[in-house]
KEVEX-111440 format. One record per residue (C-alpha): x, y, z. Coordinates in steps of 0.1 Angstrom, whole numbers, padded with zeros to 4 digits, always signed. Layout:
REM KEVEX-111440
XYZ;...
//
This chain:
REM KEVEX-111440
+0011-0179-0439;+0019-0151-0465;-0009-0131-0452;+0005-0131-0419;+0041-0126-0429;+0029-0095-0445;+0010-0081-0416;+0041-0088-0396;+0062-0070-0424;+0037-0041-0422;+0038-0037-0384;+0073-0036-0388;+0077-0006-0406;+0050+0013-0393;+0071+0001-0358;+0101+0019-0373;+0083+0048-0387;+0068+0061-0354;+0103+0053-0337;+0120+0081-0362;+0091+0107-0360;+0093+0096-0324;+0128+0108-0320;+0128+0138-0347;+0099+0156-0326;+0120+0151-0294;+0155+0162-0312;+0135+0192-0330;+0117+0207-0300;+0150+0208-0284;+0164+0224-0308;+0133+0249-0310;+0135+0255-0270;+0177+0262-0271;+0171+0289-0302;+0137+0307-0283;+0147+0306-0249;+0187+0295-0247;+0203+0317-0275;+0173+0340-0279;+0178+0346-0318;+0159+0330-0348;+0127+0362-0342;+0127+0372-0377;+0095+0376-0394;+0100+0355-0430;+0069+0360-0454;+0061+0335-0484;+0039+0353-0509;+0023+0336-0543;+0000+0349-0563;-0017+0330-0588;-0036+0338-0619;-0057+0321-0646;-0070+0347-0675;-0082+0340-0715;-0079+0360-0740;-0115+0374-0733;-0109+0381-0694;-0094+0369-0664;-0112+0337-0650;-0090+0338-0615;-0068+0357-0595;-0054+0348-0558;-0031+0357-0533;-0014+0338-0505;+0011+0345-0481;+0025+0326-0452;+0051+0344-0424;+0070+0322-0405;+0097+0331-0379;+0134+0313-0382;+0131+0296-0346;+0098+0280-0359;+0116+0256-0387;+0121+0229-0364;+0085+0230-0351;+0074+0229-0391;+0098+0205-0400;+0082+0176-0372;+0047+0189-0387;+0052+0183-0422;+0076+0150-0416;+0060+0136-0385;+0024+0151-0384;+0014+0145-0423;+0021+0107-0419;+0003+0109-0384;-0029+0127-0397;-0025+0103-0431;-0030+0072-0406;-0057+0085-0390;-0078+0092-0412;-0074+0060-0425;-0080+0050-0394;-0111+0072-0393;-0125+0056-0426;-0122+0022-0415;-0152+0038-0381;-0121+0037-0356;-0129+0069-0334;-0103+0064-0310;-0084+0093-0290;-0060+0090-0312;-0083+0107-0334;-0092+0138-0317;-0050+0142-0315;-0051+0143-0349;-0078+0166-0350;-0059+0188-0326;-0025+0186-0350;-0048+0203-0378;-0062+0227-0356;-0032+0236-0339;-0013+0242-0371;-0045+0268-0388;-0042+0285-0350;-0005+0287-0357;+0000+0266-0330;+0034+0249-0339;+0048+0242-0306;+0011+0227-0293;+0009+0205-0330;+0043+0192-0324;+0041+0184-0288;+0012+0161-0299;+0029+0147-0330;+0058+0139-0301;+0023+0124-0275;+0015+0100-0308;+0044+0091-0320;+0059+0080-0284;+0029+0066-0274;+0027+0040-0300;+0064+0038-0300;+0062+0031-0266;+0037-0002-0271;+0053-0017-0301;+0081-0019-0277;+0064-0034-0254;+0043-0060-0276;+0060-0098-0280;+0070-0108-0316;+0067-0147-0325;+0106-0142-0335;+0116-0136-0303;+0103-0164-0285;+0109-0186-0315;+0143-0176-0316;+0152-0185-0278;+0140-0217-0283;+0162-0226-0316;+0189-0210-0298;+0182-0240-0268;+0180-0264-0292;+0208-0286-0296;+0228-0282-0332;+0252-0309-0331;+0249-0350-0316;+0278-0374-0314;+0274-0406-0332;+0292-0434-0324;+0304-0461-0350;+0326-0488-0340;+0354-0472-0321;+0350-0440-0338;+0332-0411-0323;+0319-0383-0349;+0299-0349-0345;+0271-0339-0372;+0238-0320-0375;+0209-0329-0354;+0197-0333-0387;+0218-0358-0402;+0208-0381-0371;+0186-0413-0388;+0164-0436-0367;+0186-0465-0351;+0221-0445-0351;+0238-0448-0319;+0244-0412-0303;+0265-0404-0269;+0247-0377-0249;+0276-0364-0225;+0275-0349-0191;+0254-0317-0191;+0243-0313-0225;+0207-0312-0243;+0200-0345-0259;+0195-0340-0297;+0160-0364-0302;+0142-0384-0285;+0159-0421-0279;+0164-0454-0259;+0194-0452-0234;+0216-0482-0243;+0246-0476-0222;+0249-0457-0186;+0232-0446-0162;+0224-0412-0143;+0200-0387-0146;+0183-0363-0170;+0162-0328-0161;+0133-0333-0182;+0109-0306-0154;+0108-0277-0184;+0095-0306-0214;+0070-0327-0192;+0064-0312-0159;+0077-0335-0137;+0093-0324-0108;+0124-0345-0105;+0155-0358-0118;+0147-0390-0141;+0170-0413-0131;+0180-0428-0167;+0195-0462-0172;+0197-0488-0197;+0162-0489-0219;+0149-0458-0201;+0133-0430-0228;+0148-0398-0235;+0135-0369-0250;+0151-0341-0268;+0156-0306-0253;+0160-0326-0218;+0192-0319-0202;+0218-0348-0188;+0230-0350-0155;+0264-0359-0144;+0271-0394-0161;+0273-0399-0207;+0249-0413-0218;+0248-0439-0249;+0212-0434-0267;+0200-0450-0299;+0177-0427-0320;+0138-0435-0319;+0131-0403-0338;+0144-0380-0359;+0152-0346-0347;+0126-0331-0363;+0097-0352-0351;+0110-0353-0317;+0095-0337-0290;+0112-0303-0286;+0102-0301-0320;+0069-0307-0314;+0067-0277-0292;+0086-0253-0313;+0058-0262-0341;+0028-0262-0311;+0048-0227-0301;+0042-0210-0337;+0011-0220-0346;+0002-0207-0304;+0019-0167-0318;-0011-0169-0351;-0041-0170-0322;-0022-0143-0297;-0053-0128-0283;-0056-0088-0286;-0062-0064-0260;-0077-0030-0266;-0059-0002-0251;-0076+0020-0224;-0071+0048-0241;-0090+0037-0269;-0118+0027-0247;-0127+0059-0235;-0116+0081-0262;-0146+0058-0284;-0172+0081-0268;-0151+0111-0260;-0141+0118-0294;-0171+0121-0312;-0186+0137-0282;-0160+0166-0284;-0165+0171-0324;-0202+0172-0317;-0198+0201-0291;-0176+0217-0311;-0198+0216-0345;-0225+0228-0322;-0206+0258-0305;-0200+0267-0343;-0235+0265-0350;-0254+0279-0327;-0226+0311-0326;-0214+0309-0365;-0180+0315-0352;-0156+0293-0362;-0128+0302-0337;-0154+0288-0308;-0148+0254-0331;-0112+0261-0326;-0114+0269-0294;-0131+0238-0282;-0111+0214-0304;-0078+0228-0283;-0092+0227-0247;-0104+0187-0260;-0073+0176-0271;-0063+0141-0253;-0035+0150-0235;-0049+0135-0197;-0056+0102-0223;-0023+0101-0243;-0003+0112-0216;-0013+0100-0184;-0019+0070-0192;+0013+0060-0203;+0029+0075-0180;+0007+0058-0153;+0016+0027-0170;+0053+0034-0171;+0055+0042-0132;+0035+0014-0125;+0063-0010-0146;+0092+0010-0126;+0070-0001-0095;+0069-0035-0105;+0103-0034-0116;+0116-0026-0081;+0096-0056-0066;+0116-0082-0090;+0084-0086-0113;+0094-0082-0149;+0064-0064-0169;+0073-0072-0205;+0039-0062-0225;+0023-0032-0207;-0008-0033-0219;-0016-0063-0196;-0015-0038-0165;-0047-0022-0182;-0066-0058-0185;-0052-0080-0156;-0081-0071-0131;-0109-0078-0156;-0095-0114-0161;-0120-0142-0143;-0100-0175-0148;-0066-0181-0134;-0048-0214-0155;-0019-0227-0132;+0011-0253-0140;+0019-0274-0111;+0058-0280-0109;+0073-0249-0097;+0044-0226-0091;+0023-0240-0063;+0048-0263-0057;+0089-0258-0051;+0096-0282-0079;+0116-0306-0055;+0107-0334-0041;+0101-0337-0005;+0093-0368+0025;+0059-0370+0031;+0061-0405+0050;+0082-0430+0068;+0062-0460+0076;+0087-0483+0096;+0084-0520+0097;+0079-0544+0127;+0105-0538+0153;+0118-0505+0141;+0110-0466+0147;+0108-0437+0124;+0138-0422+0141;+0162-0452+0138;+0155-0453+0099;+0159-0420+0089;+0190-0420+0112;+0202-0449+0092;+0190-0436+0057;+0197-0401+0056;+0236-0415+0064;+0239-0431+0037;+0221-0407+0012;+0246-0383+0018;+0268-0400-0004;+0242-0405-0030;+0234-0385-0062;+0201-0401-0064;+0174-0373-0072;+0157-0380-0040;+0183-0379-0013;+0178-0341-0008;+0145-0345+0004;+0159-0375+0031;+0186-0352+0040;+0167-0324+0048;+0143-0344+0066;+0171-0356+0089;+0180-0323+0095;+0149-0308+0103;+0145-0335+0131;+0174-0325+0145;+0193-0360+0143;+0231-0370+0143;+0243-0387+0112;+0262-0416+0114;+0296-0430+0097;+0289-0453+0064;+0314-0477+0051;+0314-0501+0021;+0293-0477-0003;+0282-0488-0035;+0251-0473-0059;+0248-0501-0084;+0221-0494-0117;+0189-0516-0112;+0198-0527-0073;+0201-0497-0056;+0221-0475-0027;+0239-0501-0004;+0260-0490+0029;+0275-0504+0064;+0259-0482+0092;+0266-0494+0126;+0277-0528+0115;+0242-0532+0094;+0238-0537+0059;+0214-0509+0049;+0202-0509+0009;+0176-0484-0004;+0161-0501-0034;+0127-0495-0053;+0095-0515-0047;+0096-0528-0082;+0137-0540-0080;+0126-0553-0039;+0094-0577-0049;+0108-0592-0075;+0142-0604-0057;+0127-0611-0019;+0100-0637-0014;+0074-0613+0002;+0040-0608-0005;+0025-0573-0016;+0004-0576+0013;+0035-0572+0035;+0040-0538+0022;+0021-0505+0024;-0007-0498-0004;+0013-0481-0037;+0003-0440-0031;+0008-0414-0054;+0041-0399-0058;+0076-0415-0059;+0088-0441-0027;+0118-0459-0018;+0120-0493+0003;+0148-0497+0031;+0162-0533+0040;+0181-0539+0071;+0204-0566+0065;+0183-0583+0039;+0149-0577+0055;+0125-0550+0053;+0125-0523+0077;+0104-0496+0057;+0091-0473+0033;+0099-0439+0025;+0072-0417+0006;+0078-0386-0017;+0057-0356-0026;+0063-0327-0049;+0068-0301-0018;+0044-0279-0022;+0045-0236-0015;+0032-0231+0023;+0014-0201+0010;+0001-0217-0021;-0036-0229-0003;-0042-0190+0006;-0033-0181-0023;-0055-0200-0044;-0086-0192-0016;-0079-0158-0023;-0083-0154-0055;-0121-0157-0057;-0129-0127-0027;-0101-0107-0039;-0094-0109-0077;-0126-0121-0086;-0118-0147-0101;-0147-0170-0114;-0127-0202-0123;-0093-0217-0108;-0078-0244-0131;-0049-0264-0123;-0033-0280-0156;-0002-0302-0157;+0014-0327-0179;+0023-0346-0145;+0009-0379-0132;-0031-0379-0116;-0020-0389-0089;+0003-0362-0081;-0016-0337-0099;-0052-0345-0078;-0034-0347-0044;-0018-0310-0053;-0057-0300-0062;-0070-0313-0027;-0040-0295-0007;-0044-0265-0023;-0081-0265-0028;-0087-0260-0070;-0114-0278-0081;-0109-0281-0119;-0081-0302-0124;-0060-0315-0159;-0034-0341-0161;-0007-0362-0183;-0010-0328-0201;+0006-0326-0237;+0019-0288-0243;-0006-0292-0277;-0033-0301-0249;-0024-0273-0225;-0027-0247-0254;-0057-0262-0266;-0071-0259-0235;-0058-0226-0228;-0077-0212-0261;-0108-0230-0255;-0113-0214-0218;-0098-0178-0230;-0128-0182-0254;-0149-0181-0227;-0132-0153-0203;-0100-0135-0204;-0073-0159-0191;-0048-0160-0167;-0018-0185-0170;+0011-0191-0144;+0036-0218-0154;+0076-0223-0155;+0084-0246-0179;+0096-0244-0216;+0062-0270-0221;+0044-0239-0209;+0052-0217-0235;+0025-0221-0263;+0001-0215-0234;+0016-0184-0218;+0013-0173-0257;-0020-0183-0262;-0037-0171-0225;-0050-0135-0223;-0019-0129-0200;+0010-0155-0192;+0032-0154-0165;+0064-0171-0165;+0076-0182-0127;+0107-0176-0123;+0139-0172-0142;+0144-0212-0152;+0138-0206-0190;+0147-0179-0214;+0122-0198-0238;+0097-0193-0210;+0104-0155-0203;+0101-0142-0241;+0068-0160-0243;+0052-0142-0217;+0040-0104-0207;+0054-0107-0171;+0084-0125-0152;+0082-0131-0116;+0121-0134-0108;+0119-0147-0074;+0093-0178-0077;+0070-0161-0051;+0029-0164-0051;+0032-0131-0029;+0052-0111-0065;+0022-0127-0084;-0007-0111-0057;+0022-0078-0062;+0010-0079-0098;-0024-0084-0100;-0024-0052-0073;-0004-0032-0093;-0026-0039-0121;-0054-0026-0100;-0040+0004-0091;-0024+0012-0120;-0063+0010-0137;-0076+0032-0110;-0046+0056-0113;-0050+0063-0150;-0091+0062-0150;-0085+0096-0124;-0060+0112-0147;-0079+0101-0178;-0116+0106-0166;-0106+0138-0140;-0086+0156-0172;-0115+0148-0194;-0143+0159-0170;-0125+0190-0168;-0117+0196-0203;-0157+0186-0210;-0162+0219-0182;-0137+0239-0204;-0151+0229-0233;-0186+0244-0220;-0168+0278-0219;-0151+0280-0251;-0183+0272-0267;-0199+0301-0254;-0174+0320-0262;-0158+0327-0228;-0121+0312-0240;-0105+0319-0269;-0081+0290-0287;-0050+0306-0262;-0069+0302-0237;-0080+0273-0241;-0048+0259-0248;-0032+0274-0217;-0059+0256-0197;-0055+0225-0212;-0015+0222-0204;-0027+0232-0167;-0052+0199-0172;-0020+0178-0184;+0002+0188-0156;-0023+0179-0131;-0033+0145-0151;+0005+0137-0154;+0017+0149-0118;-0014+0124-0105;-0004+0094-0128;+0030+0096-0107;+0016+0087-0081;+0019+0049-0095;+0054+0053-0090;+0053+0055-0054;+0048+0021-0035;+0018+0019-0014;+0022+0004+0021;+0009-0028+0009;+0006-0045-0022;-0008-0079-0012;-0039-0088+0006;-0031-0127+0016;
//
């Protein structure tokens, strides 16, 4: 753990060192443009002379002179040199005695050159190129802190305990096993518990993944971090807070940020073999000629501009691209490696389904129709709370029917929803509450399916059952048969910490093969690092159980804007809960990739031609360098072109 708080500590300050050199190369070439070409003054030729001599008393062993002329307008353009380019070329050459020939190296390369050629403009524009660059990505990277943070800022601080009479507030940590806590309307519960007193409902979607309210009544389980409904609670303490479960995750969360996977930057990719193959032309042009400004020459035409240029700027168009289509890119570098990923991890509640529950079935008794009982039910659920009275409602609705007046309401903990429709005496009740009070056999009623269900009596008798689903996304089967032709995706996983039954009928809808349920979050990321072993993952989930796995994939992507614990744990945000804004991504990724391999491998090709010529001597290092910026401009005018949206980004 010390190791890796030191590493952190490290990256820090080297994160705050490029961020200054970052901003003193942009304040001093300013300030070098306004003298040369704004106020026109600062021409002066200034000379440094020193001479140097070591003699004995027999003769003189040494003598040498050295001067140095420098014009005033130039002190800017030496002052980001010596500040900014010294530590630059310091931590590459570090860099270059650990064998890590990046671009970044050649850059440096360039720095040295440009300074000998007297170059300060040139050297300081790619102090500026290195320095924003990786300013740029540590920006852009996720920090365990962050996510960590927004999930002890969620959790809850403070329970009530109850005592007699008396009602007092202390620390979640002060809470022992068996105290009696109240839990009122709308807050997180503090650990996880026993309900005592009350009833109502708690959201526990973000902890377990199940879809729905829990309704909560007296000795019904509650966790911590899962947020009550409408009605206080009384609870008595099963754990304390900090071996509950919301605990559990926040430790499952930081040992998930010590495994983060790493992914190597494009850039570095191809400058690997472009860099040395630059030095060796330009040793060679040296050779072969014994003229050292040919070295020169070639080193200038080589420098990286089309790779530390256009590519960030491709990937920053392509994040204001992304940006305009509500899809949040928060690490960058996932735009460079989305479209070599082969195994897509999905959540259920909330990505390939709407998180809601949804009627799937009526199954009317003898003597009754479909039409008669949702006529009678959906009446009487509008004055219901219950957790699955949208679903009958909408139902209604969609079939077009006329609701009817209710009288004598009553919604009773442990009987059920009970109402006068049309002179009948209507109850909705579960199967469990129904069998044991009416003298009917099992055989009377439909086989128990997966899901939730409801049974409705008719003045004491049964009439039928209503069936529940977790609705799932219309567009979530194509979606899912797309990804193989389109993405290339090898393996489609579906992982949830919801019931097999629900999870395996999802799976057959939607047509995923590989399926996981009653999923722990310590399972999920288990999982997750197991299969990202194997290939570079892809994970889509919603939920604050999600986020060691989002950590833990080779990319996660949080759906939709339900937890900021969700958000900071992974490298993209889809804000409108769309499968077509995923498809958006993984296309943006694409074209991103394609976008900066043509500036990257286009301005290199060409600098390889120029290269060519300055080694035989046909362009001098001004040249050369006057060439190159023409390369840039056309590297960085084509990695624009990710800014501009296409006619379509999604091909389902």
């Amino acid at each position: 753990m010390t190791s890796t708080v030191k590493t952190q500590q490290s990256a820090t300050a080297s994160s705050k060192a490029e961020n200054i050199i970052a901003i003193l190369s942009i304040l001093g070439i300013g300030y070098y443009l306004v003298l040369r070409y704004a106020l026109d003054i600062g021409h002066e030729v200034y000379t440094l002379s020193v001479n140097a001599a070591l003699t004995s008393a027999i003769a003189n062993l040494y003598q040498g002179h050295a001067s140095f002329s420098i014009t005033l307008v130039q002190l800017p353009l030496l002052a980001i040199l010596l500040l900014g380019g010294i530590p630059l070329v310091y931590q590459l050459i570090v860099k270059l005695f650990r064998g890590d020939f990046g671009a970044d190296m050649l850059a440096g390369l360039s720095i040295v050159t440009a300074v000998l050629l007297d170059e300060y403009l040139a050297g300081s524009l790619v102090v500026l190129m290195l320095s924003g660059g990786a300013a740029l990505e540590n920006y852009a990277v996720r920090k365990a802190s962050s996510v960590l943070e927004a999930l002890s800022k969620r959790m809850p601080s403070v329970a009530h305990r109850k005592s007699a009479d008396k009602l007092t507030d202390i620390t979640t940590e002060q809470v022992c096993i068996g105290d009696t806590l109240l839990v009122l309307p709308h807050e997180i519960c503090p650990v996880d518990g026993t309900v005592q007193e009350g009833s109502g409902t708690m959201d526990e979607s973000y902890l377990t993944g199940e879809p729905y309210m829990m309704s909560k009544t007296t000795g019904s389980l509650v966790m911590s971090g899962a947020i009550n409904g409408d009605s206080a609670l009384t609870i008595r303490a099963d754990k304390l807070s900090v071996d509950s479960r919301y605990a559990k995750i926040m430790e499952v969360m930081r040992s998930s940020e010590q495994y983060r996977p790493n992914i190597r930057r494009l850039g570095d990719q191809l400058g690997a073999f472009y860099t040395p193959l630059t030095i060796v032309c330009a040793l060679t042009a040296w050779a072969m000629s014994g003229d050292v400004i040919r070295f020169l020459a070639v080193l200038v035409i080589a420098t990286p501009c089309p790779l530390l240029i256009g590519i960030p700027v491709t990937i920053i168009s392509s994040i204001s691209l992304a940006a305009r289509r509500e899809i949040i890119i928060k690490n960058p570098a996932i735009l460079e490696t989305i479209g070599t990923c082969r195994t897509a991890i999905f959540d259920k509640t909330g990505t390939l389904t709407y998180g809601r529950p949804s009627l799937t079935a009526l199954i009317p008794g003898k003597n009754h129709t479909k039409k008669e009982i949702l006529t009678l039910v959906a009446s009487l659920e509008r004055y219901s709370k219950h957790p699955l009275s949208g679903a009958i409602i909408k139902a209604a609705e969609k079939a077009g029917l006329t609701l009817l007046n209710v009288t004598n309401i009553a919604e009773l903990p442990g009987k059920g929803l009970t109402g006068t429709v049309m002179g009948k005496q209507i109850q909705i009740t579960s199967r469990k509450n129904f069998v044991e009070k009416t003298p009917v056999t099992v055989e009377d009623l439909p086989p128990i399916t997966g899901g939730l269900e409801c049974i409705v009596l008719i003045d004491g008798h049964y009439a039928a059952t209503l069936q529940f689903r977790d609705e799932v996304r219309t567009d979530s089967s194509s979606f899912i048969n797309h990804l193989q032709p389109s993405h290339l995706f090898d393996r489609v996983m579906l992982v949830s910490g919801d019931r097999e039954s629900e999870v395996r009928y999802l799976a057959e809808q939607v047509g995923i093969k590989h399926v996981y349920f009653s999923q722990s979050p310590e399972q999920k990321l288990e999982l997750v690092r197991k299969e990202t072993q194997a290939a570079k993952t892809v994970y889509l989930g919603d939920g604050i159980n999600d986020a060691p796995s989002l950590t833990a994939a080779t990319i996660g992507i949080a759906f939709g804007q339900n937890s900021d614990i969700t958000g900071e744990s992974a490298d993209a945000v889809i804000m409108d809960s769309s499968l077509l804004k995923v498809d958006e991504l993984f296309h943006i990724g694409a074209r991103m990739r394609k976008i900066a391999l043509q500036s990257a491998v286009g301005g290199m090709v060409l600098s390889l031609i120029g290269m060519v010529f300055a080694g035989l001597g046909c362009l001098t290092p001004v040249a050369g360098a006057v060439i190159q910026e023409i390369i840039d401009v056309l590297a960085v005018l084509n990695a624009l072109r990710a800014a501009i949206p296409p006619k379509s980004l999604s091909d389902f």
